[in-house]
Backbone as a chain_set.jsonl record, in Angstrom:
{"seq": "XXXXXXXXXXXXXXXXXXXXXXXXXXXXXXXXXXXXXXXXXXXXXXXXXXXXXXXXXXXXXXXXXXXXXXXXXXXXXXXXXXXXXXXXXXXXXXXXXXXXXXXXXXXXXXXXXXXXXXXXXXXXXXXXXXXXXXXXXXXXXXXXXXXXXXXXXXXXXXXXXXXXXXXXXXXXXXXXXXXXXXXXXXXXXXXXXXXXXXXXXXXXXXXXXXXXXXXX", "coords": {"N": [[105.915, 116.408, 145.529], [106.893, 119.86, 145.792], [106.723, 123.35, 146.253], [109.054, 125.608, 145.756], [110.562, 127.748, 148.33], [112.69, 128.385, 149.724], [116.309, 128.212, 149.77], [116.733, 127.284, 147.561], [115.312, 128.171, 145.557], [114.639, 129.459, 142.499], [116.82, 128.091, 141.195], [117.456, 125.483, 138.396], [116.844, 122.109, 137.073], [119.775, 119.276, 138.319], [119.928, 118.636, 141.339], [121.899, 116.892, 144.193], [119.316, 114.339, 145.236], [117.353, 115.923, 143.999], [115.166, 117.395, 141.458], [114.921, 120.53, 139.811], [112.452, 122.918, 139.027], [110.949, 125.773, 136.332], [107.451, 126.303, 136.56], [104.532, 126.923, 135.459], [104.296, 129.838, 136.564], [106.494, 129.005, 139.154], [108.905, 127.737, 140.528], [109.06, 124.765, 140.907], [110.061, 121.712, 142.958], [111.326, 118.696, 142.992], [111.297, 115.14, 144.585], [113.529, 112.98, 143.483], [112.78, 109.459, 143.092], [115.041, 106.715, 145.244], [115.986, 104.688, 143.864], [114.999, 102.817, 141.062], [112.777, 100.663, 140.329], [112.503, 97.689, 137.414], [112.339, 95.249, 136.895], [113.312, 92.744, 134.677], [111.346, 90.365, 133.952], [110.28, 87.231, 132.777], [107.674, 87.263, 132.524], [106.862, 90.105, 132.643], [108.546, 90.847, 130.321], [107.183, 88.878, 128.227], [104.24, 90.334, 128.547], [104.792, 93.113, 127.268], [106.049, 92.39, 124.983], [103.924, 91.567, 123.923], [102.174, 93.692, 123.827], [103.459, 95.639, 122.583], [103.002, 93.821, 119.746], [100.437, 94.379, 119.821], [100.438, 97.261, 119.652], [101.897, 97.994, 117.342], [100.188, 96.319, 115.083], [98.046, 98.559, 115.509], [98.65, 100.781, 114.311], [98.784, 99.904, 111.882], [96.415, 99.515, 111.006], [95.255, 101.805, 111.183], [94.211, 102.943, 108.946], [91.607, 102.596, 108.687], [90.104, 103.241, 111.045], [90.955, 106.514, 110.904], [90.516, 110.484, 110.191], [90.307, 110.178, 107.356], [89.648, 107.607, 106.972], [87.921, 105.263, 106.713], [86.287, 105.71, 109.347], [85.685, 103.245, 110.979], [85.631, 103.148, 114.339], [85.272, 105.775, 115.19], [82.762, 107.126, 116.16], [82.598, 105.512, 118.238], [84.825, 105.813, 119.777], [84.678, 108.871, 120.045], [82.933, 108.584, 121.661], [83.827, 107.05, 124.29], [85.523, 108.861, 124.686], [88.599, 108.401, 123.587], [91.053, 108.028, 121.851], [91.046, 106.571, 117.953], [92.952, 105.153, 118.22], [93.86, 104.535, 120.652], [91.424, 103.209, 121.501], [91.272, 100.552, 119.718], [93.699, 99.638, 120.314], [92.617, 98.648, 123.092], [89.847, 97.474, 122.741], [90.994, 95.568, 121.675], [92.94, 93.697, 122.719], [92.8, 90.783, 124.12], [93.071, 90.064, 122.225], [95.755, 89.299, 121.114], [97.829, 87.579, 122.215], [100.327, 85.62, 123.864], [103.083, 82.953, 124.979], [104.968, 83.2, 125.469], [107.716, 85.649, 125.422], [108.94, 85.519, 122.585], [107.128, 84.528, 121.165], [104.549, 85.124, 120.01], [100.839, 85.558, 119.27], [97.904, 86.158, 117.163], [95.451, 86.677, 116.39], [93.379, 87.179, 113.987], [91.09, 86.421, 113.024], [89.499, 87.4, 115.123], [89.687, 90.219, 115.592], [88.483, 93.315, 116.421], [87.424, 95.836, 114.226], [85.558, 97.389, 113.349], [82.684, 99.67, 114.815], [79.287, 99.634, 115.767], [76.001, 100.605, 115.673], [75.028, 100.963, 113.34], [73.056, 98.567, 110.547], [75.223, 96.089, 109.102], [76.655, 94.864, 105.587], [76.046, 91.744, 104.405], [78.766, 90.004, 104.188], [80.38, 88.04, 101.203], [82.355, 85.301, 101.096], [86.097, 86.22, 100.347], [87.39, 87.153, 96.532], [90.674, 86.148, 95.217], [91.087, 85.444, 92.561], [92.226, 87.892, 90.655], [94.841, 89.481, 89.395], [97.169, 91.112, 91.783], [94.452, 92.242, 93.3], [91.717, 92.575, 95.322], [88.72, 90.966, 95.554], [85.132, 90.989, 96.103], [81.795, 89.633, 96.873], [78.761, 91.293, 98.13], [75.37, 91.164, 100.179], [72.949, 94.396, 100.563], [71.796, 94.578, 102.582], [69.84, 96.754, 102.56], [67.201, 96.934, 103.267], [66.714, 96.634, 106.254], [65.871, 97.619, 109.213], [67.292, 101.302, 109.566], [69.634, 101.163, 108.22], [70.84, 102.563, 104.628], [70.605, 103.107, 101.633], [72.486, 104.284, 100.277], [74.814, 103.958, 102.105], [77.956, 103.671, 102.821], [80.186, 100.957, 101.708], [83.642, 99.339, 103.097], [86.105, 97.646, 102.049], [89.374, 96.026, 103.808], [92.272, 94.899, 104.162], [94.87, 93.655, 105.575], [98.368, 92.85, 105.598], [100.644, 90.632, 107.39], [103.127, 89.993, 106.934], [104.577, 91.965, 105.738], [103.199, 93.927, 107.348], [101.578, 96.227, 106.863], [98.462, 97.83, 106.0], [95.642, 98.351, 103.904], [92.773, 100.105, 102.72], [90.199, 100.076, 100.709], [88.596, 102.13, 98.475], [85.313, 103.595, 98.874], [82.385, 101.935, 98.395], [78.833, 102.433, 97.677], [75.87, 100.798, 99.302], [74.303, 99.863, 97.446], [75.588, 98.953, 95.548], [76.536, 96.134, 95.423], [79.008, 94.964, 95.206], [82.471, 94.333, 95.855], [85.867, 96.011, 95.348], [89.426, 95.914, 96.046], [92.18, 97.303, 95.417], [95.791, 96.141, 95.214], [99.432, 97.13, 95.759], [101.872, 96.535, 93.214], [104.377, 95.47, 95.327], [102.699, 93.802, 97.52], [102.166, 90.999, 96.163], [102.282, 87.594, 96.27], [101.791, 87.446, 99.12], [99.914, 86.971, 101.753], [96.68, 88.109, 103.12], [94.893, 88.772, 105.406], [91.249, 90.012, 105.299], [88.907, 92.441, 106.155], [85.822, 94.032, 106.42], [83.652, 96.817, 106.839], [81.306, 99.259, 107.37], [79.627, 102.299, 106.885], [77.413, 104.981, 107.658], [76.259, 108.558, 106.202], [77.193, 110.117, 108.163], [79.064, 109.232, 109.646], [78.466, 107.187, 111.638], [78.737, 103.877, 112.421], [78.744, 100.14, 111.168], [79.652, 97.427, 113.259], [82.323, 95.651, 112.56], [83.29, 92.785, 109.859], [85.042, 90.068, 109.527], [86.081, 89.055, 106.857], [87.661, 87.084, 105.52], [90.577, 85.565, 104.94], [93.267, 85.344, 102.27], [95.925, 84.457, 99.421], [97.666, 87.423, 97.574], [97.473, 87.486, 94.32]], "CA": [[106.279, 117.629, 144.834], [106.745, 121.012, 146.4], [106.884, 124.463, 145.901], [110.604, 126.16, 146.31], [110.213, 129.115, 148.686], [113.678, 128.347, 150.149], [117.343, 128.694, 149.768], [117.631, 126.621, 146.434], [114.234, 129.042, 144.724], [115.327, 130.143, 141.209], [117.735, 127.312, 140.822], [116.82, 124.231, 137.699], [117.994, 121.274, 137.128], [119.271, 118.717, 139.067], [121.012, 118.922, 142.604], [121.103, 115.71, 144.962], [118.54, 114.248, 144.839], [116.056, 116.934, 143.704], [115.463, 118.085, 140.92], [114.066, 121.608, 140.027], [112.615, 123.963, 137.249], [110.097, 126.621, 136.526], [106.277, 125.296, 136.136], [103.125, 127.674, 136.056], [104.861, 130.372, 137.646], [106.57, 128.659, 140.046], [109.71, 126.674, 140.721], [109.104, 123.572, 141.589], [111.272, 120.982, 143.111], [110.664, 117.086, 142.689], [112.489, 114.241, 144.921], [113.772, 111.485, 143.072], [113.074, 107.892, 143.552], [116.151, 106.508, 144.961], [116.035, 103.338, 143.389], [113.888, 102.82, 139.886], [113.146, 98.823, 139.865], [112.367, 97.706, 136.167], [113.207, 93.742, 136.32], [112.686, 91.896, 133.008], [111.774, 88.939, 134.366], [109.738, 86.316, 131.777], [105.906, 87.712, 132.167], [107.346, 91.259, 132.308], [108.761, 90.748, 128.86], [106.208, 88.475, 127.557], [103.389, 91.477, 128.222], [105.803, 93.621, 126.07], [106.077, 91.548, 123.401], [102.442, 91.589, 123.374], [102.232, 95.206, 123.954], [104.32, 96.209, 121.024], [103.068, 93.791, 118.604], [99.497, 94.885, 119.245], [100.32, 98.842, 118.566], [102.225, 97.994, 115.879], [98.655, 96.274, 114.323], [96.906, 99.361, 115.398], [99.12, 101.38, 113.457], [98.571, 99.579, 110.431], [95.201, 99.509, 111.095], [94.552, 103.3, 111.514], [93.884, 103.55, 107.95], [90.138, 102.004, 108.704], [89.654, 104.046, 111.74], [91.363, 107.778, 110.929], [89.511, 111.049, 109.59], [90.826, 110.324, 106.007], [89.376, 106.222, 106.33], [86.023, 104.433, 107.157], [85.463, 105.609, 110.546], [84.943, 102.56, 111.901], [85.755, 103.154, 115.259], [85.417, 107.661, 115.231], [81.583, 107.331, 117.153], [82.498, 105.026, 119.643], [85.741, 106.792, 120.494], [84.053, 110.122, 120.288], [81.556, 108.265, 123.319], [84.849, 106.421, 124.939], [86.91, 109.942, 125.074], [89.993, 108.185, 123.579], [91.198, 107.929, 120.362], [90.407, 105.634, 117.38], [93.98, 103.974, 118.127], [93.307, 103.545, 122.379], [90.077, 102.053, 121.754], [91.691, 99.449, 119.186], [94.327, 98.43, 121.743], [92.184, 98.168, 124.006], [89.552, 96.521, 122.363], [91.656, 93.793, 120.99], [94.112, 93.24, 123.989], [92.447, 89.721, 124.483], [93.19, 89.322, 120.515], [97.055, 89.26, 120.648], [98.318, 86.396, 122.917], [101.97, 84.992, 124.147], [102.806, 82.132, 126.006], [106.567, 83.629, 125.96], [107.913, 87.021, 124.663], [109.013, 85.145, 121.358], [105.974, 83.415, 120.519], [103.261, 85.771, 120.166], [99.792, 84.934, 118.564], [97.21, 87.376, 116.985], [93.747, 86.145, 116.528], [93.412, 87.72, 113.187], [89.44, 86.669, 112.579], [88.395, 87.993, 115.934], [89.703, 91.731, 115.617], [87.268, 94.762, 116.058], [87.943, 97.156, 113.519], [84.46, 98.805, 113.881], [82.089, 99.284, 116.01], [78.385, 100.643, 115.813], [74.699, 100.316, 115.17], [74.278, 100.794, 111.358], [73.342, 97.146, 109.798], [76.521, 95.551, 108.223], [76.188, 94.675, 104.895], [76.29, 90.381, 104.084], [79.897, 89.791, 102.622], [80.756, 86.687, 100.623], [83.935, 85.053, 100.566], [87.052, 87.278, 99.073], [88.237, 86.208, 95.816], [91.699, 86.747, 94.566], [91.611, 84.811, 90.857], [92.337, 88.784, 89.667], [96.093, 89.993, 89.824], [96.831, 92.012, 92.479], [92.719, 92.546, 93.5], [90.549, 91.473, 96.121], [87.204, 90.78, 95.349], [84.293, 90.702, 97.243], [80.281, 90.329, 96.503], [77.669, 91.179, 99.423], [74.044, 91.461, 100.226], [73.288, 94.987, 100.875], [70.932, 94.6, 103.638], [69.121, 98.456, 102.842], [65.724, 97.025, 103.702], [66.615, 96.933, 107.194], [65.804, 99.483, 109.721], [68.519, 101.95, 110.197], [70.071, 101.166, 106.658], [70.119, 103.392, 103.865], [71.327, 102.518, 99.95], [73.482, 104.706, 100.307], [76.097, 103.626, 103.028], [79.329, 103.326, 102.901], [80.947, 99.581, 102.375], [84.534, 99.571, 102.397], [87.669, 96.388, 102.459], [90.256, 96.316, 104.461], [93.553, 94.219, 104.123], [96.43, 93.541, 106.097], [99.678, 91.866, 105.541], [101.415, 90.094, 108.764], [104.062, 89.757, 106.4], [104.349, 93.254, 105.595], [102.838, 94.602, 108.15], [101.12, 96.716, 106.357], [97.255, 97.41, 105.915], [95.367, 98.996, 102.781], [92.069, 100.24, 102.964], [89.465, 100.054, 99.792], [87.83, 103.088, 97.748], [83.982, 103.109, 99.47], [81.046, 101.753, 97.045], [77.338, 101.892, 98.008], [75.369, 99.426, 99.349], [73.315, 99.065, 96.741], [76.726, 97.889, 94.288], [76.843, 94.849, 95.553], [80.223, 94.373, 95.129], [83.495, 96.011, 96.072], [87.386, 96.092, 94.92], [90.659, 96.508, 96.406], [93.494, 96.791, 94.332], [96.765, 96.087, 95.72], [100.176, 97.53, 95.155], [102.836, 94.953, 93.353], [104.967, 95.028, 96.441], [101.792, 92.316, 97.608], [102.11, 89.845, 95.517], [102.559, 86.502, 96.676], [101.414, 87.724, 100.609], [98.714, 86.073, 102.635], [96.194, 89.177, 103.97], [93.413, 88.78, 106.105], [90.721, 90.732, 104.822], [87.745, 92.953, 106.85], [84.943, 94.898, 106.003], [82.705, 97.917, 107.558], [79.729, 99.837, 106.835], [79.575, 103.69, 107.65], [76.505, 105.666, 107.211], [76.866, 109.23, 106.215], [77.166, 111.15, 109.547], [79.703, 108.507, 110.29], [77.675, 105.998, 112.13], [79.643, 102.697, 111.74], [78.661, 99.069, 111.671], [80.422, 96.124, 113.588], [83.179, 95.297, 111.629], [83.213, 91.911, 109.913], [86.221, 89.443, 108.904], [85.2, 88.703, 105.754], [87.941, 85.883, 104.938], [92.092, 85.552, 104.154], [93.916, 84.275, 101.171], [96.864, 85.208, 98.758], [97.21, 88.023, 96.238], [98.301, 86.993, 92.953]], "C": [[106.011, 118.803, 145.757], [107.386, 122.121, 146.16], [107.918, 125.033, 146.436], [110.064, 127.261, 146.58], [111.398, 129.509, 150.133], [114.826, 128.677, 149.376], [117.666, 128.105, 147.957], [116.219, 127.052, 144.968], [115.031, 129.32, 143.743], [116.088, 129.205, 140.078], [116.751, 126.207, 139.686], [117.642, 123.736, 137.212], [118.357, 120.425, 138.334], [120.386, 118.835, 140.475], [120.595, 117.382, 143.891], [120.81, 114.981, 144.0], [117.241, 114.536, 144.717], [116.539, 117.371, 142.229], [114.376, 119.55, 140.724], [113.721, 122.399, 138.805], [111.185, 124.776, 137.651], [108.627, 125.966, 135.51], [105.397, 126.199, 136.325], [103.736, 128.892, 136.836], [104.913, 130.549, 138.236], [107.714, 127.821, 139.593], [109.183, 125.688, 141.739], [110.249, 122.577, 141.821], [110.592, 119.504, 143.272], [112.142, 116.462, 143.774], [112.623, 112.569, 143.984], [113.695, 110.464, 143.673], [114.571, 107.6, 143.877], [116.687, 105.291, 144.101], [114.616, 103.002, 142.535], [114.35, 101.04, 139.613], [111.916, 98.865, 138.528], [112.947, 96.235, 136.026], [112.346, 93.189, 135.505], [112.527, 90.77, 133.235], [110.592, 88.721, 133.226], [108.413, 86.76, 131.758], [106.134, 88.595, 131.908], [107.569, 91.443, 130.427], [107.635, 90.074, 127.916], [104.614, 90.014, 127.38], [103.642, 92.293, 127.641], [105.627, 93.417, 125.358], [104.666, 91.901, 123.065], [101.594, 93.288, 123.112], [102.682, 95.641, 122.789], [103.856, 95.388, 119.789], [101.09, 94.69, 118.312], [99.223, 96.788, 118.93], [100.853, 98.742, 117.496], [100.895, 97.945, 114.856], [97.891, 97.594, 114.602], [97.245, 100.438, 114.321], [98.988, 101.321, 112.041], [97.098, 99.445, 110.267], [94.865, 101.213, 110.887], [93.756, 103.823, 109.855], [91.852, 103.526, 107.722], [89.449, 103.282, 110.123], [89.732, 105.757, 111.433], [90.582, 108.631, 110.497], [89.477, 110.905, 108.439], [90.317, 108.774, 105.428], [87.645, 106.017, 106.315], [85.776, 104.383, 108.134], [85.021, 104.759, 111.222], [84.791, 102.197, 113.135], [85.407, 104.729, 115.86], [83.798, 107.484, 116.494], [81.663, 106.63, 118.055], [83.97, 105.825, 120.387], [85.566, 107.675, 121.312], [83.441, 109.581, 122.1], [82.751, 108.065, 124.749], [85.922, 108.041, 125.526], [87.632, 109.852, 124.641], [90.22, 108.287, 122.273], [90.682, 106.941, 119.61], [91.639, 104.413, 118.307], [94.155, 103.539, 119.811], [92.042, 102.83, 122.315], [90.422, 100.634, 120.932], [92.151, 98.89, 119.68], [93.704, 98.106, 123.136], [91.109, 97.746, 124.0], [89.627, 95.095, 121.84], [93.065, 93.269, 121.409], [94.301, 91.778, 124.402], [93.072, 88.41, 123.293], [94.441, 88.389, 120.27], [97.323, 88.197, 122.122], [99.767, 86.162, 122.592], [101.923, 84.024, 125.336], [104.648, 82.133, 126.616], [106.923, 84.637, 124.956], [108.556, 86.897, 123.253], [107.985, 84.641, 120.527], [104.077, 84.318, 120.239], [102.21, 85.337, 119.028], [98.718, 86.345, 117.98], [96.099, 86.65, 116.488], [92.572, 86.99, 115.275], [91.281, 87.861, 112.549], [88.669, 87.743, 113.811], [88.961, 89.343, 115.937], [88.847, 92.693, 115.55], [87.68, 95.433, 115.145], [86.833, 97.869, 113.193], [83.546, 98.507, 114.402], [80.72, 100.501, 116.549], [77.06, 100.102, 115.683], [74.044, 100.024, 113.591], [74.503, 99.292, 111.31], [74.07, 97.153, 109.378], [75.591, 94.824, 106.949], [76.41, 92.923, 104.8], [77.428, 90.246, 103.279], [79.703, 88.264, 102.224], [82.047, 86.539, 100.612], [85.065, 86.247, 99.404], [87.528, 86.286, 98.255], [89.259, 86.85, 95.444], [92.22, 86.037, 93.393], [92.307, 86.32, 90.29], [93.882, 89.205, 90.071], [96.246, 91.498, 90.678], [95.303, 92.989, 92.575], [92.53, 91.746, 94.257], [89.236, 91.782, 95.682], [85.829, 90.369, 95.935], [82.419, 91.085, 97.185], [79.868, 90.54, 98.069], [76.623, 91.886, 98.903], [73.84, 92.861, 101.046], [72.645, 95.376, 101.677], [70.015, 96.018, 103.776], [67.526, 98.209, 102.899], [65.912, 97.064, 104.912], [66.67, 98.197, 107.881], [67.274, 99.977, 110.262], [69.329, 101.833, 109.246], [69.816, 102.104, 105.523], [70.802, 102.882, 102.627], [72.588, 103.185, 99.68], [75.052, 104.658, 101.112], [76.794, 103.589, 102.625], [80.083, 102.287, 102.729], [82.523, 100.054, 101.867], [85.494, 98.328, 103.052], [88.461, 97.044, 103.223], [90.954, 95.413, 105.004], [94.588, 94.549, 104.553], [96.953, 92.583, 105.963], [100.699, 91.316, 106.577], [102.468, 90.301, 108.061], [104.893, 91.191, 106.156], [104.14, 94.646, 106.54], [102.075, 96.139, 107.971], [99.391, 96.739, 105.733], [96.571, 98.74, 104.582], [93.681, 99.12, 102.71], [91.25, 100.755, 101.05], [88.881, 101.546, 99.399], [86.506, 102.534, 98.391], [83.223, 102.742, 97.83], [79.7, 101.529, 98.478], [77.176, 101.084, 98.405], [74.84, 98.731, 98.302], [74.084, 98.44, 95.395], [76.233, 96.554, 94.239], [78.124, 94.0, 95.519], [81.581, 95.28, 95.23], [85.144, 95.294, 95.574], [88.589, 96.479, 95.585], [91.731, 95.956, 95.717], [95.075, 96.806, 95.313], [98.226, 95.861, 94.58], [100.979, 96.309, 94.547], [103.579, 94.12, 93.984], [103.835, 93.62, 97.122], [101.398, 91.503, 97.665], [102.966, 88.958, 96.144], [102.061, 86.535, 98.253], [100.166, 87.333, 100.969], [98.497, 87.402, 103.666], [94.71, 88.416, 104.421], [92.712, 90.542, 105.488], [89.332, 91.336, 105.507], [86.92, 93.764, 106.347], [84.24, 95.996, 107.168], [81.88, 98.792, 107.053], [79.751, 101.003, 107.122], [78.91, 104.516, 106.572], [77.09, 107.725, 106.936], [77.137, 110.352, 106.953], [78.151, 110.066, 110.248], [79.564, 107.249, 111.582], [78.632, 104.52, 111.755], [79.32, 101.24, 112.14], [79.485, 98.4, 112.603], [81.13, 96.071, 112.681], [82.966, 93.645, 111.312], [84.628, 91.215, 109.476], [85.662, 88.732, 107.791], [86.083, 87.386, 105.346], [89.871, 85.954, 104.754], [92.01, 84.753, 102.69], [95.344, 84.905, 100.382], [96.805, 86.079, 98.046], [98.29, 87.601, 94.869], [99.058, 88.08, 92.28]], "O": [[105.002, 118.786, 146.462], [108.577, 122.061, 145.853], [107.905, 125.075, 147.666], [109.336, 127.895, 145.816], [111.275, 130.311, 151.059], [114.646, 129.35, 148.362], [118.631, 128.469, 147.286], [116.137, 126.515, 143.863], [116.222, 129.457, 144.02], [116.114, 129.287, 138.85], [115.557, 126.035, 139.932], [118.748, 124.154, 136.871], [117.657, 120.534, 139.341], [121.576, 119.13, 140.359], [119.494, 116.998, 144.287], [121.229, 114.766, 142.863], [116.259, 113.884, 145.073], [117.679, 117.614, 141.835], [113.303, 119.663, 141.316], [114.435, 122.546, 137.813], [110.505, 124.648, 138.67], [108.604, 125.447, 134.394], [105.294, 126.486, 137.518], [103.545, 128.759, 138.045], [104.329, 131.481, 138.788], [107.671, 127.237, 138.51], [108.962, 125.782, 142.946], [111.234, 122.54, 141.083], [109.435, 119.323, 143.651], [113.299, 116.873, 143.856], [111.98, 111.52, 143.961], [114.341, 110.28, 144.705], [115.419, 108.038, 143.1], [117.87, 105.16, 143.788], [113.491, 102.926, 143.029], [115.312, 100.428, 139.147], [110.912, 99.573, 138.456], [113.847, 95.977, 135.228], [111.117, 93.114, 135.512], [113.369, 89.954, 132.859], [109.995, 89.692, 132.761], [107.917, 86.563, 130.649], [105.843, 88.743, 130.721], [106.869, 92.024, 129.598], [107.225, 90.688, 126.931], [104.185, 90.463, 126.317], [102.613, 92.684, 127.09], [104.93, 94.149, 124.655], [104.341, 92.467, 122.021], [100.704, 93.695, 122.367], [101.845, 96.067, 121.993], [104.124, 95.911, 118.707], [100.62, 95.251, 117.322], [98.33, 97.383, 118.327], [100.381, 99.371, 116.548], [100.507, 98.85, 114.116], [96.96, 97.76, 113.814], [96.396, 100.926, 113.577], [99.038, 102.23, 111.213], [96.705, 99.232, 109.12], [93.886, 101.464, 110.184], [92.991, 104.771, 109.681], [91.116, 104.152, 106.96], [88.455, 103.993, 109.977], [88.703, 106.391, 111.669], [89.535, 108.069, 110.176], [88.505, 111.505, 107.981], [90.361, 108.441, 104.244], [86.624, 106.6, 105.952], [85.12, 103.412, 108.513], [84.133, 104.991, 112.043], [84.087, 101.228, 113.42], [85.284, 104.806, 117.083], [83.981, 107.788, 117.673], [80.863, 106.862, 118.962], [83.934, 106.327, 121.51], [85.853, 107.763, 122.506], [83.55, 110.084, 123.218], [82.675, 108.64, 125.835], [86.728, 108.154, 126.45], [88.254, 110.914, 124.673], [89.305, 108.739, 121.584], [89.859, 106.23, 120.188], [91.381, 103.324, 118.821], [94.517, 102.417, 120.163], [91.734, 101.923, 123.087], [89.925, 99.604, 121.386], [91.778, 97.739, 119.908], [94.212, 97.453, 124.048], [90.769, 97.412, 125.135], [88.917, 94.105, 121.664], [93.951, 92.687, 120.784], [95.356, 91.348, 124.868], [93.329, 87.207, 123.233], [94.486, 87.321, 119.658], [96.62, 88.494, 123.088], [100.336, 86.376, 121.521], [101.176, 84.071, 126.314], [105.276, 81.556, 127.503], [106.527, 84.556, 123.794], [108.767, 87.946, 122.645], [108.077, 84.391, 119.325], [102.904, 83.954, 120.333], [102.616, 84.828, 117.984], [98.888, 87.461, 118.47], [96.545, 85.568, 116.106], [91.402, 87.309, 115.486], [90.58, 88.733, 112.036], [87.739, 88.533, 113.651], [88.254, 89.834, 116.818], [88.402, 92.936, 114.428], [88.834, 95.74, 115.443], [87.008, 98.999, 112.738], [83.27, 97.327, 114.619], [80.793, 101.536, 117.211], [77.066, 98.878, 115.56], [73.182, 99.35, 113.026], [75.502, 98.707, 111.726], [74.268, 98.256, 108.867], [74.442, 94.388, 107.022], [77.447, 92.78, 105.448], [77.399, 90.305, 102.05], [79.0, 87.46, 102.836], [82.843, 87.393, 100.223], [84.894, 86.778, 98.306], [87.929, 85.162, 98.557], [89.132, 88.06, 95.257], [93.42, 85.945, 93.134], [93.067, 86.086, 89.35], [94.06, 89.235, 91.289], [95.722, 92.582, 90.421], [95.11, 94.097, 92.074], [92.869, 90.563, 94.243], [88.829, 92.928, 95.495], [85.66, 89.176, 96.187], [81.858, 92.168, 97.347], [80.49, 90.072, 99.023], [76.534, 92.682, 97.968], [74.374, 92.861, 102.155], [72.653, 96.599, 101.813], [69.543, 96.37, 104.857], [66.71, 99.092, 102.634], [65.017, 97.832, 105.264], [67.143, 99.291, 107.574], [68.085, 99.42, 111.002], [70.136, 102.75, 109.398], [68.657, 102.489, 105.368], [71.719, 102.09, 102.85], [73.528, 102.752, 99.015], [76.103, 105.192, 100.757], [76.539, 103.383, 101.439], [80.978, 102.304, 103.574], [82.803, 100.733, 100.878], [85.603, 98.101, 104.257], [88.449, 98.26, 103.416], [90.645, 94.958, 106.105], [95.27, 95.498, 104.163], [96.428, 91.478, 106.098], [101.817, 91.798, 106.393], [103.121, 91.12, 108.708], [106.047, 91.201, 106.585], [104.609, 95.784, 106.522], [102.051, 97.002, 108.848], [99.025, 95.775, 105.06], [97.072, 99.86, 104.477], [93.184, 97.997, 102.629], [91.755, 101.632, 100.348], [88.718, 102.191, 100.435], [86.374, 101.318, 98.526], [83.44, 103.121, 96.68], [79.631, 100.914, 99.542], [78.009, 100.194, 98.231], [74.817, 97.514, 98.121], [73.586, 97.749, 94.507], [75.672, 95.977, 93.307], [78.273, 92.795, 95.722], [81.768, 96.442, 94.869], [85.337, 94.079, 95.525], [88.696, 97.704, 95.645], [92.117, 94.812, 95.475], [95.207, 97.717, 96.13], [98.398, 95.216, 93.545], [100.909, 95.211, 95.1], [103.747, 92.911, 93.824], [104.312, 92.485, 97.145], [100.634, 90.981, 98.478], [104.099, 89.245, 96.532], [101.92, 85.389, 98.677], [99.301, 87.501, 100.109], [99.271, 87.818, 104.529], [93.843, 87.759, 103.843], [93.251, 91.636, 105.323], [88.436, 90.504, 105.365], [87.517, 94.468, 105.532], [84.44, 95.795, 108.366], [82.03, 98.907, 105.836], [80.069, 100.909, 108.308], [79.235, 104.781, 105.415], [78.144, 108.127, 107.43], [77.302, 111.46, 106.443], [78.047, 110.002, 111.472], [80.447, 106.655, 112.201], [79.126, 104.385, 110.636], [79.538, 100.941, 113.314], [80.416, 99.181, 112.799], [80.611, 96.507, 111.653], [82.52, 93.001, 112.262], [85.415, 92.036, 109.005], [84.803, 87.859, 107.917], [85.412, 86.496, 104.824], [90.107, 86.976, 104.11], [91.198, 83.976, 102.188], [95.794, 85.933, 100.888], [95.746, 85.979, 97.426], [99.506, 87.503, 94.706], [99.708, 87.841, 91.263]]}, "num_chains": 1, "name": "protein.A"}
């Protein structure tokens, strides 16, 4: 890149191969590559594939990380510099697997979706006997240090099928038990289901995978 202080100063847009425009005030002039290689050969595409399906998941994920969810990624970000949704893809890059740009895999128990010091609370198996509901007891671990009764637990279901992820109303620790209701669109869909803990200065456990199954 270099600063126009010649015959083609003033000019923007493209000429040749240069192009030119006004930057900081200053025209600058850029030389084009002459030749932009971009071959799609079979790993090329396969890292793609894998690329795109894991922002897609982060996207549907954001509802667990954002300022409006359960923070469970906001204090390590904050530390990281990046966002909630660069630290997801690039915490769980290892997650999403292809062994060809049709065939991709996602590794649905091992996903981070938070990531902190506060104790996590003990889930139990999700149940879904209730129509459209997940259900879910746990132990609320507030004798440990760094725990308080008050925390934060909150679900968090996604639909491969759907592609779509739905994030729980918080309850206490000291409930013992938490609810996510899901819309009718839902029904009949196979979600993996996660949990997270976030104290109230936004502190955020480890995330856990608490379990899949269908919603009725």
């Amino acid at each position: 890149m270099a600063k126009n202080r010649g015959f083609i100063s003033g000019i923007t847009g493209r000429l040749g191969n240069t192009t030119s425009g006004y930057y900081r005030g200053a025209y600058i002039t850029r030389v084009l590559a002459e030749k932009v290689s971009n071959p799609r050969t079979r790993r090329q595409e396969t890292v793609r594939a894998r690329f795109k399906a894991l922002t897609q998941l982060a996207s549907a994920f954001m509802p667990i990380f954002d300022n409006s969810g359960a923070h469970g990624l906001t204090q390590y970000s904050r530390h990281k510099r990046h966002s909630e949704f660069n630290c997801f893809t690039h915490l769980n890059w290892d997650m999403v697997s292809a062994s060809n740009p049709f065939d991709v895999e996602i590794s649905y128990a091992d996903l981070i979706v938070g990531k902190g010091k506060l104790p996590q609370v003990s889930f139990a198996a999700p149940s879904f006997e209730e129509t459209n509901s997940i259900q879910c007891a746990f132990i609320g671990n507030s004798d440990e240090p760094g725990a308080d009764s008050s925390d934060s637990v909150y679900l968090f279901a996604y639909s491969p099928e759907l592609g779509k992820g739905l994030l729980s109303a918080p309850v206490s620790r000291s409930e013992q038990s938490i609810t996510l209701n899901t819309p009718l669109g839902w029904n009949g869909t196979t979600v993996h289901v996660y949990g997270v803990t976030v104290s109230g200065s936004n502190v955020a456990s480890d995330g856990a995978y608490v379990g899949s199954g269908s919603i009725n």
